[in-house]
N, C-alpha and C positions, 0 to 999 in steps of 0.2 A: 510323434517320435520319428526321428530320420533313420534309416534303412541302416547307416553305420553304427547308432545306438543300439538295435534289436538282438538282442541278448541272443536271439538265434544263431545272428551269425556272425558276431564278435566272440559269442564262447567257443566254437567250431574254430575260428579263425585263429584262438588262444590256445586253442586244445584244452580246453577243459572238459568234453565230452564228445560223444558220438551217439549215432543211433545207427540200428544194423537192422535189415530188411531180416535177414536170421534170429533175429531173439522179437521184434515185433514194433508193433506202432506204441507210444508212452511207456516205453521201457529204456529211456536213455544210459549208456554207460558211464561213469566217470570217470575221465584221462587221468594222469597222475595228478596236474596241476590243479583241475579240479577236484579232485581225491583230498589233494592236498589245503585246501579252501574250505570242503565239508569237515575237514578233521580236525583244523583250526575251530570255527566252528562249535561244532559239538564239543569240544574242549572248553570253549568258551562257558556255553550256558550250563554245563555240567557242574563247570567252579563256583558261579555264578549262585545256580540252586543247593549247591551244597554248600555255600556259603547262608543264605535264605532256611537251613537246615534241612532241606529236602533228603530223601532215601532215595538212593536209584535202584532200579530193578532189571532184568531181561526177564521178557514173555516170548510165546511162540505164536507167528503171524497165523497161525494154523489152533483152528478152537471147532468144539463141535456144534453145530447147527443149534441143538437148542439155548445154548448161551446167548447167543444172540435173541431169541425167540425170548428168550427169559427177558434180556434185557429193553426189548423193546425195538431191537433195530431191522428186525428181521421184519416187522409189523411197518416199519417206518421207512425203512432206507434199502430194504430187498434191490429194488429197481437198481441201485448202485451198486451192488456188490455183484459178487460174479457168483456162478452158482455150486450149488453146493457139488463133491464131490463125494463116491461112496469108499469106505475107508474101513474093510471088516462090515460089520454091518451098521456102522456110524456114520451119519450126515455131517461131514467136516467141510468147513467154507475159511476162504482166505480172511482176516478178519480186514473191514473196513475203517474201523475206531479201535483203541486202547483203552478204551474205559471200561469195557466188561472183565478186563485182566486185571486190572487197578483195581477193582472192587473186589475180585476175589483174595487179592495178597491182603485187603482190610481184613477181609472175613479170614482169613488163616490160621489166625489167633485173638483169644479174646480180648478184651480192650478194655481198659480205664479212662475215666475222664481225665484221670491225668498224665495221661500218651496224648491226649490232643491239644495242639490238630496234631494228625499225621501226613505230613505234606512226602506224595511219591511222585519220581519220577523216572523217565523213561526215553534216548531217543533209539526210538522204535520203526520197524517196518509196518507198510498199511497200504493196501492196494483196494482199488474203487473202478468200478468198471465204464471208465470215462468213453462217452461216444468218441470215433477215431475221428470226426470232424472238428470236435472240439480240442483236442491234442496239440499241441506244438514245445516244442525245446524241453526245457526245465519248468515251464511255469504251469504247464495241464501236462498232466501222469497217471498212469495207470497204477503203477509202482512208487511209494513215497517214503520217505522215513522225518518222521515227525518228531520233534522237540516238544514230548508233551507230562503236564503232571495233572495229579490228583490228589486234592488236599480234602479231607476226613476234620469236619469240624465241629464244636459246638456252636449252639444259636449264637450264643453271646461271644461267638471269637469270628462272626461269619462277615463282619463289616471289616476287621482291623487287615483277617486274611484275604479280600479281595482289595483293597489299598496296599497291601504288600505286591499281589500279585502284577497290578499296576505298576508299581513301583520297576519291579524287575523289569518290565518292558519299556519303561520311560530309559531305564538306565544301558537294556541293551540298544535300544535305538541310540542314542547318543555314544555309544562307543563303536557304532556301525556307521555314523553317521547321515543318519535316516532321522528325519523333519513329519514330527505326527501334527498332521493335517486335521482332524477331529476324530471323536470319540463318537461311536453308533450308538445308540439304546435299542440294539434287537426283540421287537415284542412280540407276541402271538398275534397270528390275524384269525379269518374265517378259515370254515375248511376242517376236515378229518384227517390233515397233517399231524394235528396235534393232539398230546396224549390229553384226555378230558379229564380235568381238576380243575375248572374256575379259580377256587381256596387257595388253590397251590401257587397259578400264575401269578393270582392279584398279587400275593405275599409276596414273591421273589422278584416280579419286576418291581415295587414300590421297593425294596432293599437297594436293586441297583441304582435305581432312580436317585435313591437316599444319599448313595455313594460318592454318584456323579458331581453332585451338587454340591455334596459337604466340600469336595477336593476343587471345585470348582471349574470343573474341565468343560471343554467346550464340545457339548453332545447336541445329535440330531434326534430323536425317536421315531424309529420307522416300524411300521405295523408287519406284520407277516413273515421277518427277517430273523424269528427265530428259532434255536434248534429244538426238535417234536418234543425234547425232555424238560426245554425250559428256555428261558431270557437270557441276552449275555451281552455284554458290553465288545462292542470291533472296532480296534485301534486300526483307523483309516489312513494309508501315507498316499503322496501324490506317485505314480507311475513317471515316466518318460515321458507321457504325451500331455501331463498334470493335468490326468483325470487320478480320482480317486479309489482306492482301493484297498480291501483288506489287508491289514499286516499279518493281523495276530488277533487271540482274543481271550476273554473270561466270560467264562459260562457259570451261572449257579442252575444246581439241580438236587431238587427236592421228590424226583421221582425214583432215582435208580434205588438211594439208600433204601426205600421202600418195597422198590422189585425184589433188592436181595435180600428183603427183611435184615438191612445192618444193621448193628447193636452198641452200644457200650456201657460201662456201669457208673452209673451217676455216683457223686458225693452220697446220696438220700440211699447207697445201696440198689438202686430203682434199675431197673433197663433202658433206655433211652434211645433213638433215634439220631445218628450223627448226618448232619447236613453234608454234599459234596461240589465240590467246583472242579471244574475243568479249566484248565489254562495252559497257555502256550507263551515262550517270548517271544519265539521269534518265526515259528512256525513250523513249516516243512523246511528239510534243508531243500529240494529243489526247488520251490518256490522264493526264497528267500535268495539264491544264489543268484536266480533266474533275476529279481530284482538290482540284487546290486551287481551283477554286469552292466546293466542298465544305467543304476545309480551314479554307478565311477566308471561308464564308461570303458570299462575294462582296465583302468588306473588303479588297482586297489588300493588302500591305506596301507601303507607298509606292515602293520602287523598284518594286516590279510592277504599281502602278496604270498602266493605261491613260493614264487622265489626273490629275497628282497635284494640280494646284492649278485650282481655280477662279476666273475673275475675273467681278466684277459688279459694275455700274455702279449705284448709288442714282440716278440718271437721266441723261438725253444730254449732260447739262453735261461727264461725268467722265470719257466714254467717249474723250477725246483721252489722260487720265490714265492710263486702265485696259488702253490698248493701249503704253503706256510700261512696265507695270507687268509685261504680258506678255511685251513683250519682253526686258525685262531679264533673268525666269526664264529663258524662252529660251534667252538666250545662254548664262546657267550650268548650262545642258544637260539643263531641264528642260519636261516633259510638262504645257504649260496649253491649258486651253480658254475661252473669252471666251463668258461665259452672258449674251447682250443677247436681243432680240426685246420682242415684245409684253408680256409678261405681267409680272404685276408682281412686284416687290423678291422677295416673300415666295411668291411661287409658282414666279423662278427658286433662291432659296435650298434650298427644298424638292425639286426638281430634281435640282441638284446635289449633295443628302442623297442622295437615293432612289438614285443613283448611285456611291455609297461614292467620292463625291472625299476624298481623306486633308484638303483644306485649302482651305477656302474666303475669299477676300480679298473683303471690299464694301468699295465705297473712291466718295467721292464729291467734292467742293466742298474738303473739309476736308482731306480728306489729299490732294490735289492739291497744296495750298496748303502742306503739312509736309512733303509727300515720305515720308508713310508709307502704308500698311495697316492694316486692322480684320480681323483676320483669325479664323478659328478652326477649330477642328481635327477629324477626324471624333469622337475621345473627347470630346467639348465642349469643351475647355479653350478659354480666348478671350485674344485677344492683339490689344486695343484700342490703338491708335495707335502700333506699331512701325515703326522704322524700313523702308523698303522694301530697305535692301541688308542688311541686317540677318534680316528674312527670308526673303532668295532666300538668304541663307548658310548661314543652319540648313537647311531644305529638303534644299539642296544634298546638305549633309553626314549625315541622312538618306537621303539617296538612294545617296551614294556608300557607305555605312559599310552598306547591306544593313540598315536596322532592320525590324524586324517590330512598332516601335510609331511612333506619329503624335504622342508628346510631343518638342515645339521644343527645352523645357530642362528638365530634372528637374520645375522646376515651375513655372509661370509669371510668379513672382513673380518668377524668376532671372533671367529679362532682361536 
């Protein structure tokens, strides 16, 4: 990876974020533009799962010590987390995972077998107490907000639900524009890492085994790579430097429902045990953000720019024109910024380059006077006295259609 890819300091250099020696080491801020990128984003996979019929939920990053203890993580993952705080006379810890919150909104109310699955989700805060040598930009945090759910299943709905759950991550990779590299089969190795069930493991790593294989995807199985509660499948993409690395992942676990003795009531009347998986699309937003700076370079796909069109006024005569011009994008529910001030035509043109806007419009006297645009594109292409509704259409349609390129029409003579 070259020094001008490193997400560190292409996003710095974007304003997508800062860090302040005042708030601490993996506590980075988000500038507006990156604000603006996480909130795209979590809009995204929100529609995404509520489309997949998912429930979304808020929990509070603040849970008391034995919840963890109950669930296992305190036995398991202590070392990670920061430590507890006294709170009245209650041991309260920041939480490190969402799943002990996920499990109680199951257990909240009673449950039929025909509520399931119950697919919940959540993007949520989660802080881990990451060594400060291991820290840097977006991609190591101390502080995270995770894109995460938990789906409540029966045995016989527990293959279809983790092939959905793929699905979703196939489908936001491809509208992120992220190329999956291989699929992991995370297994238990040696070691008092893991919770001891032999029964349990055999059973849910041969399930995802099963998965793998029916769907045909191209896994590696690595020993010791899984989490203490259980086997999960890590959707692998190439980094910067095309080395390998976690995207995201699906977890099954057949131990929590157990910790919290979950229930529901079978057909037979009976009580029953609902299986759980853990799954993420796309991951943390820092992490993910951290990538595709990298990915694109700092170029985003027009739906994911910050800001996708620029306007600039050739001088003050226009600028009644150029905030007409804004607001029309506007309305068709698009990200403009109006580049005026001091400096001149070609210093804010240059500007708005240096900032990977997808589309820049100067518009002055002339196109006032036509009701068009001079517009052109971040690939160069130019598109000299277009209509103004004409190109909030294309855009638009761009924007909605997820493209990962910034050509108006195949080519621009197609106008």
């Amino acid at each position: 990876m070259s020094e001008n890819s490193d997400h560190r300091k292409l996003g710095r250099a974007l304003k997508l974020f800062a860090s302040f020696d005042s708030i601490g080491p993996g506590l980075p801020v988000w500038l507006p533009d990156g604000a603006m990128i996480r909130s795209i984003l979590e809009r995204y996979v929100i529609d995404l799962e509520r489309a997949a019929g998912y429930q979304h939920v808020y929990s509070p990053v603040l849970a008391k010590r034995e919840l963890y203890e109950r669930s296992g993580h305190w036995q398991h993952y202590h070392a990670d987390m920061f430590p507890s705080m006294k709170i009245g006379t209650d041991d309260v810890v920041l939480r490190p995972m969402l799943c002990p919150h996920h499990v109680l909104v199951y257990q909240s109310e009673p449950r039929s077998y025909r509520q399931l699955p119950i697919r919940i989700g959540e993007v949520g805060g989660q802080y881990r107490n990451e060594l400060s040598g291991s820290l840097g930009g977006l991609s190591r945090v101390r502080g995270m907000t995770l894109n995460d759910g938990h789906l409540f299943c029966r045995e016989d709905q527990l293959e279809a639900e983790i092939k959905a759950s793929i699905g979703l991550i196939v489908q936001a990779s491809k509208d992120l524009g992220v190329e999956i590299a291989q699929y992991r089969l995370s297994l238990r190795g040696d070691g008092d890492k893991y919770v001891d069930n032999p029964q349990l493991w055999d059973k849910s790593q041969s399930i995802l085994r099963g998965v793998l294989e029916e769907l045909e995807l191209p896994y590696k199985a690595v020993s010791g790579e899984a989490a203490f509660y259980g086997p999960k499948i890590d959707v692998q993409v190439l980094d910067a430097g095309r080395r390998q690395v976690s995207w995201t992942t699906v977890q099954l676990d057949l131990l929590l429902p157990e910790r919290f003795d979950l229930e529901y009531v079978g057909a037979d009347g009976n009580r029953h045990r609902p299986v759980m998986i853990h799954r993420s699309i796309v991951g943390a937003m820092e992490r993910v953000v951290a990538y595709l700076i990298e990915r694109w370079n700092g170029a985003f796909p027009v739906w994911l720019s910050p800001n996708q069109v620029a306007v600039i006024s050739v001088d003050a005569s226009a600028d009644t024109y150029s905030s007409h011009v804004r607001g029309q994008l506007v309305e068709a529910g698009l990200r403009v910024r109006l580049y005026d001030g001091d400096e001149t035509l070609g210093e804010r043109v240059r500007r708005a380059q240096l900032q990977f806007v997808p589309f820049i419009c100067v518009v002055g006297q002339r196109e006032a006077e036509r009701e068009t645009v001079s517009a052109r594109s971040r690939d160069g292409s130019r598109y000299d006295s277009m209509g103004l509704s004409g190109f909030v259409t294309a855009v638009e349609r761009l924007n909605r259609e997820r493209s990962t390129n910034v050509q108006l029409f195949g080519d621009p003579r197609d106008r």
